[in-house]
C-alpha positions in Angstrom: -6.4 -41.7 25.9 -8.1 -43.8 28.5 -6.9 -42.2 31.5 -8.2 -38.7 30.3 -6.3 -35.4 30.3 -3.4 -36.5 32.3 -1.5 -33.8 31.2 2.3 -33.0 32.4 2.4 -29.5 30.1 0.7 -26.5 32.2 1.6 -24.3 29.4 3.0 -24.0 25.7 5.5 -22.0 24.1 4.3 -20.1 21.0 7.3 -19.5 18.7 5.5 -16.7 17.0 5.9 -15.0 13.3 9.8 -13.9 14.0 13.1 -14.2 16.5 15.1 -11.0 14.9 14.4 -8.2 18.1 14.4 -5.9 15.0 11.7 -7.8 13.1 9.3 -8.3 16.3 9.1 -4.7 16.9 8.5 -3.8 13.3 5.8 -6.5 13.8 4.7 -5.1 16.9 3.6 -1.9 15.5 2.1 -2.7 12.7 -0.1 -5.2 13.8 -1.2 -3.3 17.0 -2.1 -0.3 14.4 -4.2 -2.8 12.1 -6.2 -4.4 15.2 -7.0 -0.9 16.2 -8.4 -0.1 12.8 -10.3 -3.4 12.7 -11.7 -2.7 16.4 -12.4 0.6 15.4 -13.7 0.0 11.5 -16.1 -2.3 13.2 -17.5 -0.6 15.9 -18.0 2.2 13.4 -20.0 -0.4 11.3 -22.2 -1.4 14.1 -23.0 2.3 15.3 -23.7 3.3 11.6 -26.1 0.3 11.3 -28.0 0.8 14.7 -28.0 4.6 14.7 -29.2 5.1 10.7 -32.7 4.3 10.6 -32.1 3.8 6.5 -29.9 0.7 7.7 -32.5 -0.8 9.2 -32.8 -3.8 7.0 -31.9 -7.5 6.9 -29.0 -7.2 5.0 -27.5 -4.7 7.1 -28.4 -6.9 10.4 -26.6 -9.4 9.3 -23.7 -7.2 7.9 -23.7 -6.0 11.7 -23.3 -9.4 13.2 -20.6 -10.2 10.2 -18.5 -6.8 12.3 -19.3 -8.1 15.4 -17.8 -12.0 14.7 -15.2 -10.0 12.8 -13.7 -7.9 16.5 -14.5 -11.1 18.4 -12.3 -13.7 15.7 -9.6 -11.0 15.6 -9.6 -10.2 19.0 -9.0 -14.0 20.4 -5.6 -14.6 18.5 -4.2 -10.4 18.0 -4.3 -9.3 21.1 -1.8 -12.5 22.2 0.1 -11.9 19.6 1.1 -8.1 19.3 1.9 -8.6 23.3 4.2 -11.6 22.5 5.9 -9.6 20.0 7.8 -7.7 23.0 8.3 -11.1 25.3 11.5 -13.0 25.1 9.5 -15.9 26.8 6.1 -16.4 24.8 4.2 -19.4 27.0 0.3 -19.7 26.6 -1.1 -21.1 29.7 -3.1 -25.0 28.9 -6.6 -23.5 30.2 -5.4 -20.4 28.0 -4.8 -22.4 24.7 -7.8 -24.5 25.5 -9.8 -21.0 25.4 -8.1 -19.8 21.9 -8.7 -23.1 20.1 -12.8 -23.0 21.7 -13.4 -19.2 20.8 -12.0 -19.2 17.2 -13.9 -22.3 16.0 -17.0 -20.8 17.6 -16.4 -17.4 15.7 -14.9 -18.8 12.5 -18.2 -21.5 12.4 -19.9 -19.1 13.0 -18.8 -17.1 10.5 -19.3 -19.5 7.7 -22.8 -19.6 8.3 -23.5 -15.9 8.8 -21.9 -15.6 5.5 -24.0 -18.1 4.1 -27.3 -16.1 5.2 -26.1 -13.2 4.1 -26.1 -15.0 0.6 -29.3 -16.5 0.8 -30.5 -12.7 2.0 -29.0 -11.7 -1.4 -30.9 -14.3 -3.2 -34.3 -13.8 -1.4 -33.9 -9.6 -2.5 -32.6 -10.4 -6.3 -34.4 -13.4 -7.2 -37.6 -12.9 -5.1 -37.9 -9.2 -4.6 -41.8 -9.0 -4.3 -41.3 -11.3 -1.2 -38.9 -10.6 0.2 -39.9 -8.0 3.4 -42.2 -11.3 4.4 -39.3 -14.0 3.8 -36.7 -11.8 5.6 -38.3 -11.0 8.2 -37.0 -9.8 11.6 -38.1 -13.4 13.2 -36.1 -14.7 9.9 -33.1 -13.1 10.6 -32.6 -13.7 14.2 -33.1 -17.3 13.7 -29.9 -16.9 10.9 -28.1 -15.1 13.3 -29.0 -17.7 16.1 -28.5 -20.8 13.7 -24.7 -19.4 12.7 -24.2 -19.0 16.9 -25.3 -22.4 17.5 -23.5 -24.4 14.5 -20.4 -22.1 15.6 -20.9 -23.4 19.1 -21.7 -27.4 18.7 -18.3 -27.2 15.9 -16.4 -25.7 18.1 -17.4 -28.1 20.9 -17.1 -31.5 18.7 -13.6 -30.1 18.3 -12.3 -29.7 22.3 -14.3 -33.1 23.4 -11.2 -34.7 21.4 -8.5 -32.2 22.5 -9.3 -32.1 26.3 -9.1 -35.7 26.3 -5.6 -36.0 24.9 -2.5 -36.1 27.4 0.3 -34.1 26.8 4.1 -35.2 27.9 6.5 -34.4 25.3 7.1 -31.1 23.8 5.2 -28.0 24.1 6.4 -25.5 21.2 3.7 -24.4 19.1 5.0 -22.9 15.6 2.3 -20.4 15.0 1.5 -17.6 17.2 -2.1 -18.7 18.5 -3.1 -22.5 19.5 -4.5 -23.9 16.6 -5.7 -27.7 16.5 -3.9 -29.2 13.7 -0.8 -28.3 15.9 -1.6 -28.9 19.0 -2.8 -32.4 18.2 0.9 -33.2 16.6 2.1 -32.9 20.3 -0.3 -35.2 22.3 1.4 -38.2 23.9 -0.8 -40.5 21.1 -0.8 -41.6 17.7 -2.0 -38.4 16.1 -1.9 -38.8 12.4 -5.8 -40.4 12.2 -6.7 -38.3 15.0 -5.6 -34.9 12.2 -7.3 -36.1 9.8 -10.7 -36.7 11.6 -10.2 -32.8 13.1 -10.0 -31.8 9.6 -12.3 -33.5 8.1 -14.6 -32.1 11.1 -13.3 -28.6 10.2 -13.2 -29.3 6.4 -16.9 -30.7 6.4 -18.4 -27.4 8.0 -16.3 -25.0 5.7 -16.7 -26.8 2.2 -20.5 -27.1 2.5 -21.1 -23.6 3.7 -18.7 -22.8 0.7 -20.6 -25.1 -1.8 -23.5 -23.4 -0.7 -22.2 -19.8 -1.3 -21.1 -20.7 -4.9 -24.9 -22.1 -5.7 -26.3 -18.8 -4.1 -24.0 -16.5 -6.5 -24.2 -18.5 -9.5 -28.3 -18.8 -9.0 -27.9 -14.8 -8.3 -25.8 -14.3 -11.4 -28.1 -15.7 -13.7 -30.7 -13.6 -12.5 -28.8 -10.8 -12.4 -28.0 -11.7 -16.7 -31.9 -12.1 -17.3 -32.4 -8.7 -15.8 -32.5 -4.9 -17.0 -28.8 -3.4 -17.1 -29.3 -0.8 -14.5 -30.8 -3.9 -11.9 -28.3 -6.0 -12.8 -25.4 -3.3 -12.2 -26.5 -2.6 -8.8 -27.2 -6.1 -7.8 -23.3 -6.8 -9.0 -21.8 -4.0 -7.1 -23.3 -5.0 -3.7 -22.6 -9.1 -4.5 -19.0 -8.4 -5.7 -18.4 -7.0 -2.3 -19.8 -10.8 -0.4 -18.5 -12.4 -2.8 -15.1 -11.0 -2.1 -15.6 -11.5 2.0 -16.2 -15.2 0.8 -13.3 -15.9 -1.1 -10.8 -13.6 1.6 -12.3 -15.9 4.6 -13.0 -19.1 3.2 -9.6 -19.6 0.7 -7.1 -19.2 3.2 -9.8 -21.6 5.7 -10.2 -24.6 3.4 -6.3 -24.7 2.3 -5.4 -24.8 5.9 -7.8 -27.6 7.5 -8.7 -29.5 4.0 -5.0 -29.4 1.6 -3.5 -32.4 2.9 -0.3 -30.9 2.8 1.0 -28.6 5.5 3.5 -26.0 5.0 4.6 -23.9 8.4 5.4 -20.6 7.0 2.2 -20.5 4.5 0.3 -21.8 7.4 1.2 -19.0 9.3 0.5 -16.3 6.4 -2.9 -17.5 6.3 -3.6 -17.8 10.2 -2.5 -13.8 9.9 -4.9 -13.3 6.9 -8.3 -14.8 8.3 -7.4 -13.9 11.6 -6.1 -10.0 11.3 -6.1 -8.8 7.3 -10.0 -9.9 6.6 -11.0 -8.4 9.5 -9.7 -5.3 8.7 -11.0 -5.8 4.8 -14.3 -6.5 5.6 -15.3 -2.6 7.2 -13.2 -1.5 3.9 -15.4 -3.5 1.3 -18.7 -3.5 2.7 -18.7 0.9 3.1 -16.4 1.9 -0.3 -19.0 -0.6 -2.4 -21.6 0.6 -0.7 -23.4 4.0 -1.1 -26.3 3.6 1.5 -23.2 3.0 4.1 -21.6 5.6 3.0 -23.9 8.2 3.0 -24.6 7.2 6.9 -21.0 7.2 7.5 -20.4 11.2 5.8 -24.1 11.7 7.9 -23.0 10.5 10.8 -19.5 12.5 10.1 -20.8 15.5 9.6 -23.8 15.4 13.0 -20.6 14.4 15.2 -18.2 17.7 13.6 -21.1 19.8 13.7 -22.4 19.0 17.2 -18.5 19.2 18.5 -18.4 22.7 16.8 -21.3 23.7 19.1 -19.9 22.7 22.3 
């Protein structure tokens, strides 16, 4: 590693999810069709949240960012892959994979602690309601929002110091269908074993105490929720279920992948497709069927656009 990236691979071969012609296409559709609906369910999200004065509130600021990580997480890896689905020759240029590996540790770090805020948003309006317009304040939540950028952005960056410094001479087959670092380290020209496990434990670090901290949150909110009257306690359920499920859909398949010690390829790759494309597409799903004040925006918003294309 002393003589830097001296690197002899310009590019990398992603083997991908398949190698039946039949299979890819199937794949090909179906995954272009659910990236559409998480672009779209998002944007949707964001409009709702920005155009509905009743939306104007912390929680739904945050939820807005939450969309916005959401498109930008899914839209690193998909994109790559639904177009690879049709390629006989799937290469990934070195600047390219370099890009992937920096732009989904920013969003998925970022993630972690936007979902964390979110909680402690939650907590502030169940456990300290008669404080909380001066606790979450605007000031408040664009410092959350900022924080999750900045932790996403120095995690991410820990991360390629290490990998831009490794040479690469051997092969150059990636068995995933996006760079990831766990495999790209196993095909450095060096030792990488100790070098895995100190990626992980960089990766594992960030995503079990932002998890650690989620459970506090919720069980601290639960037992609230118990000591309170049954119709508070309903309604602070219903909205919490919903984080609580975003939670467990983002961080499960995240902590098996960076922190189990044991790697399996195909499980691997189930779970790079379900925080990468299927809880993206959940998220819009969750957050406006469990959720009345987005859904009367959405059927408002529904019926201003119909009524207003009826005019023309």
């Amino acid at each position: 590693m002393d003589g830097g990236n001296q690197s002899i691979v310009s590019e990398f071969v992603l083997l991908g999810l398949g190698h039946s012609w039949n299979v890819q296409v199937l794949l090909f559709m179906i995954f272009l069709v659910l990236y559409l609906i998480i672009i779209s369910g998002n944007i949707i999200i964001i409009i709702l949240i920005i155009t509905d004065p009743h939306l104007h509130s912390p929680m739904y600021f945050l939820l807005a960012n939450l969309s916005f990580v959401d498109m930008w997480l899914s839209s690193v890896t998909t994109p790559k892959m639904i177009t690879d689905f049709l390629r006989e020759n799937k290469t990934i240029s070195f600047a390219g994979c370099m890009c992937q590996i920096l732009f989904v540790h920013v969003a998925g770090g970022g993630e972690m602690v936007l979902l964390v805020a979110m909680a402690y948003d939650r907590y502030v309006a169940i456990c300290k309601p008669l404080h909380y317009s001066i606790i979450m304040s605007l000031q408040r939540c664009i410092g959350l929002v900022l924080t999750s950028w900045t932790t996403g952005f120095v995690h991410a960056m820990s991360q390629m110091t290490v990998v831009m410094q490794l040479p690469f001479c051997g092969s150059k087959e990636i068995d995933s269908f996006f760079c990831d670092i766990p495999l790209v380290i196993k095909l450095a020209c060096v030792e990488s074993d100790n070098l895995d496990i100190l990626m992980n434990i960089d990766t594992g670090v960030v995503a079990v105490t932002c998890f650690i901290l989620l459970l506090i949150s919720y069980t601290y909110i639960l037992f609230t929720v118990l000591q309170s009257s049954k119709t508070g306690a309903s309604k602070a359920l219903s909205t919490c279920t919903a984080h609580v499920t975003v939670v467990m859909l983002f961080f499960g398949p995240c902590i098996f992948i960076y922190v189990w010690p044991i790697s399996i390829t195909w499980l691997d790759k189930f779970l790079a497709v379900f925080y990468s494309v299927i809880t993206p597409l959940l998220n819009p799903a969750i957050y406006t069927l469990r959720n009345k004040e987005m859904k009367k925006a959405l059927k408002k918003f529904r019926s201003y656009y119909m009524g207003s294309k009826g005019n023309t």
